[in-house]
C-alpha positions as CSV (number, residue, x, y, z in Angstrom):
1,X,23.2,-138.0,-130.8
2,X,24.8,-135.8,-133.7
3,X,25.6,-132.1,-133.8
4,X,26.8,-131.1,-137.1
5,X,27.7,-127.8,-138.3
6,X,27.9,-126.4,-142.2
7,X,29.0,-123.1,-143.6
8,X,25.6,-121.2,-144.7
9,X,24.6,-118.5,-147.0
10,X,22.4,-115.9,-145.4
11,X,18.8,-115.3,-147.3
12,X,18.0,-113.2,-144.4
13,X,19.8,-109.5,-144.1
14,X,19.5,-110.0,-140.1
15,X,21.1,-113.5,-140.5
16,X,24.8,-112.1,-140.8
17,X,28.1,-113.3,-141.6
18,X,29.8,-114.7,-138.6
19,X,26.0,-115.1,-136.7
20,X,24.7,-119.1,-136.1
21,X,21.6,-120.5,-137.6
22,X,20.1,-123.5,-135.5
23,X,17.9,-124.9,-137.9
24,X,14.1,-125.5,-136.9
25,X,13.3,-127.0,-140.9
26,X,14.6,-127.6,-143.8
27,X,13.9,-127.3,-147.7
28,X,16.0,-130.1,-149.4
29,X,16.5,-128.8,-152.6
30,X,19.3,-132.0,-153.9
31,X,18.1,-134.5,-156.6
32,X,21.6,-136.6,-156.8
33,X,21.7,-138.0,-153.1
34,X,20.8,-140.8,-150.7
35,X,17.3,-140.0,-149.6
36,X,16.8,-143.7,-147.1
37,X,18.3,-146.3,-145.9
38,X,15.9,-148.0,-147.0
39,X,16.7,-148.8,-151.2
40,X,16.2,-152.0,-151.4
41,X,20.4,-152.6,-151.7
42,X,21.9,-156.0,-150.1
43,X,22.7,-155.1,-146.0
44,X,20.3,-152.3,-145.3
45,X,16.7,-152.4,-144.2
46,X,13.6,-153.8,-145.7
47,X,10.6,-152.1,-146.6
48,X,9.8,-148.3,-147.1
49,X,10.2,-145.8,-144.4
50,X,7.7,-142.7,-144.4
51,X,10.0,-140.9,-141.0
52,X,8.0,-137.6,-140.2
53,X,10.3,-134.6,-140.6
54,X,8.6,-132.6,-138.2
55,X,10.4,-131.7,-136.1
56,X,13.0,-132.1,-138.3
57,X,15.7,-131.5,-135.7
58,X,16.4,-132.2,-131.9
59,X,14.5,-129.6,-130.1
60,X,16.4,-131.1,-126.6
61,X,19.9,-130.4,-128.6
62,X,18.4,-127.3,-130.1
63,X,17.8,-125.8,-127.0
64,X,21.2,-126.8,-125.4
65,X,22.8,-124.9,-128.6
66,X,21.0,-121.6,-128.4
67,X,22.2,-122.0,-124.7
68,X,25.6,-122.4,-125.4
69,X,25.6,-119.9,-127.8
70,X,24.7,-117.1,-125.8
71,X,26.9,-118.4,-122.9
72,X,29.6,-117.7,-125.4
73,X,28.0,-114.7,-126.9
74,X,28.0,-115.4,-130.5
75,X,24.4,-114.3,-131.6
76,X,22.2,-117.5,-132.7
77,X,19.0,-117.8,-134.8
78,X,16.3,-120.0,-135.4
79,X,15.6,-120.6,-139.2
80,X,14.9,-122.6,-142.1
81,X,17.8,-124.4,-144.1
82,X,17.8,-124.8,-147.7
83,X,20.1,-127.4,-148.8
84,X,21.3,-127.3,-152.5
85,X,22.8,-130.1,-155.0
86,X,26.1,-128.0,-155.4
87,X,28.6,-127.8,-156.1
88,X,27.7,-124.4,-157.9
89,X,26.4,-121.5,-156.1
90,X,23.0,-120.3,-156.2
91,X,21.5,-118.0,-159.1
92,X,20.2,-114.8,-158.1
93,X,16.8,-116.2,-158.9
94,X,16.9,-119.5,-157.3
95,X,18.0,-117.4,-154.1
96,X,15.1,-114.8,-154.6
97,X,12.5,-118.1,-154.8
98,X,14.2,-119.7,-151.8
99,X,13.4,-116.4,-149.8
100,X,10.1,-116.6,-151.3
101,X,9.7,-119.9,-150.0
102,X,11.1,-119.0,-146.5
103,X,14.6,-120.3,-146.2
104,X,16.6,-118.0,-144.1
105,X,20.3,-119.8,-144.7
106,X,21.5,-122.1,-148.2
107,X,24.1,-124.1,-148.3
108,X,25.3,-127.9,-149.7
109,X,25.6,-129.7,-146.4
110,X,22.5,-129.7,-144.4
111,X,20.6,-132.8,-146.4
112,X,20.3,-135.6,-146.5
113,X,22.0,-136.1,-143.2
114,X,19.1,-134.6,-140.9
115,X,16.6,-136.9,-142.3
116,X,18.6,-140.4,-143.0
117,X,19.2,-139.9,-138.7
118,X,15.8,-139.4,-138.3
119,X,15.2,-143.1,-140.2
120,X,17.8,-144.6,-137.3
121,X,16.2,-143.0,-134.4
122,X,19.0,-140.8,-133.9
123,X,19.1,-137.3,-132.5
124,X,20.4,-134.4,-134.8
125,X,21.2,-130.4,-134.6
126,X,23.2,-128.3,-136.5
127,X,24.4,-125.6,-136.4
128,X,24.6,-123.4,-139.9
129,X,27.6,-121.0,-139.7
130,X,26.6,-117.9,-141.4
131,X,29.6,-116.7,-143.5
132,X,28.3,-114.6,-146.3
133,X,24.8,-112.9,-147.9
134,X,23.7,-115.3,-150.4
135,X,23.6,-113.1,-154.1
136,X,19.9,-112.4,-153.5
137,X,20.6,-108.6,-152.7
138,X,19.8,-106.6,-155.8
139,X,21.7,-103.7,-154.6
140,X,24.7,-106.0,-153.5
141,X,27.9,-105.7,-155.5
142,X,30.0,-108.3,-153.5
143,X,29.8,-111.8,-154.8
144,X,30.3,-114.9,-152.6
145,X,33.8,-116.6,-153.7
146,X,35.4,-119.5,-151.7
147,X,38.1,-117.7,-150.6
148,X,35.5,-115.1,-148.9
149,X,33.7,-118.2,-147.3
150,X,37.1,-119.7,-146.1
151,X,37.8,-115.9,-144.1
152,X,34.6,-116.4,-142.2
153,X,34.9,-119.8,-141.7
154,X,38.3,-119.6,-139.8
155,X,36.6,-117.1,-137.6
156,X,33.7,-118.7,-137.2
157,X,35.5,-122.3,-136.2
158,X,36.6,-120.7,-133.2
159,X,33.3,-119.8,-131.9
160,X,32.0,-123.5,-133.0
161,X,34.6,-125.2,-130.9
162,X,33.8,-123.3,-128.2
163,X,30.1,-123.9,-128.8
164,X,30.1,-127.6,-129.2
165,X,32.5,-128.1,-126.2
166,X,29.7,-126.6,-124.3
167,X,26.8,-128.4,-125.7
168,X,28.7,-131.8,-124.6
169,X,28.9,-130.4,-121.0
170,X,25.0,-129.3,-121.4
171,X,24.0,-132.3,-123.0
172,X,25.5,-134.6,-119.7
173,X,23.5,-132.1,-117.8
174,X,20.0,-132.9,-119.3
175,X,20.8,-136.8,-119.7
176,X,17.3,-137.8,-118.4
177,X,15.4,-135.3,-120.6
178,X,17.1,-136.4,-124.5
179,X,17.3,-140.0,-123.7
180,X,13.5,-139.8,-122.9
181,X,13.7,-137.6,-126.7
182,X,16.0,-140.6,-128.5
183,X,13.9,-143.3,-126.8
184,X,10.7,-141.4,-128.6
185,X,13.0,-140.6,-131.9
186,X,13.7,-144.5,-132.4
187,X,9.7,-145.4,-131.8
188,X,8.9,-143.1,-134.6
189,X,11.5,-144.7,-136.6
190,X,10.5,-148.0,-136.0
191,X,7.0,-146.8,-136.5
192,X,7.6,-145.7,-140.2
193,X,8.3,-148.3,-141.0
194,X,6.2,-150.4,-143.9
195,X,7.1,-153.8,-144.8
């Protein structure tokens, strides 16, 4: 199992700095990364895998995450991630498109890690760390700068320890139910399989 968390840009005005977004989908938007293990190179698999991305995350270690969330009151979402090639920011009109095509959180981190676990079998959340509106708001005069994202961040780390030291005490808790998920996960894996 794999939590992961990455610092996000909100598309969504009720998706706020220093809120969570657990990830439901994801739009990978990246062109310059590993997209399978399986390419043919010496030591990884044969053949082509066609791995489902729906669900495209853990919905046992989703669940456990909104949980822990609002045991440690830090307001959570569900949403859809775009991921981006980076290491740039977003235009305003490649932000206004993503909106369009219902992302509610950008950032540079989310892909292709969700889907190469999928290919192993391997259960995966995240948990997007909101730490700035994404340049989409016409109105908006504030520009997203690293040293802006590294404020939020610090604060925001706090709350993620907190959270994932939680979600390991959860996730002993419901055992049974996400090793009956992984043992599913890794059929559908081995199921995608074409040699």
């Amino acid at each position: 199992m794999i939590l992961a968390s990455n610092a996000s840009g909100s598309l969504r005005e009720e998706r706020f700095p220093g809120s969570l977004v657990i990830p439901n989908s994801f739009l990978d938007w990246t062109s310059q990364r590993p997209k399978t293990f399986y390419d043919g190179a010496p030591g990884h698999p044969t053949g082509v895998c066609h791995i489902p991305c729906y669900p495209a995350y853990s919905e046992g270690l989703r669940k456990i995450l909104h949980k822990c969330a609002k045991d440690i009151n830090v307001p959570a979402f569900d949403g859809n991630i775009v991921c981006i090639e980076g290491p740039r920011f977003s235009s305003r009109a490649e932000s206004m498109m993503f909106r369009q095509l219902g992302a509610d959180v950008i950032n540079m981190t989310a892909c292709p890690e969700v889907y190469l676990a999928k290919e192993l079998g391997i259960l995966y959340a995240a948990v997007a760390l909101v730490t700035d509106y994404d340049c989409w708001r016409v109105d908006d005069t504030e520009f997203v700068t690293v040293e802006h994202v590294k404020q939020v961040m610090i604060k925001n780390a706090i709350n993620t320890t907190k959270l994932f030291a939680n979600a390991v005490a959860e996730i002993k808790k419901h055992s049974t139910e996400l090793l009956e998920e992984a043992a599913l996960s890794e059929a559908i894996a081995r199921a995608a399989v074409m040699c």
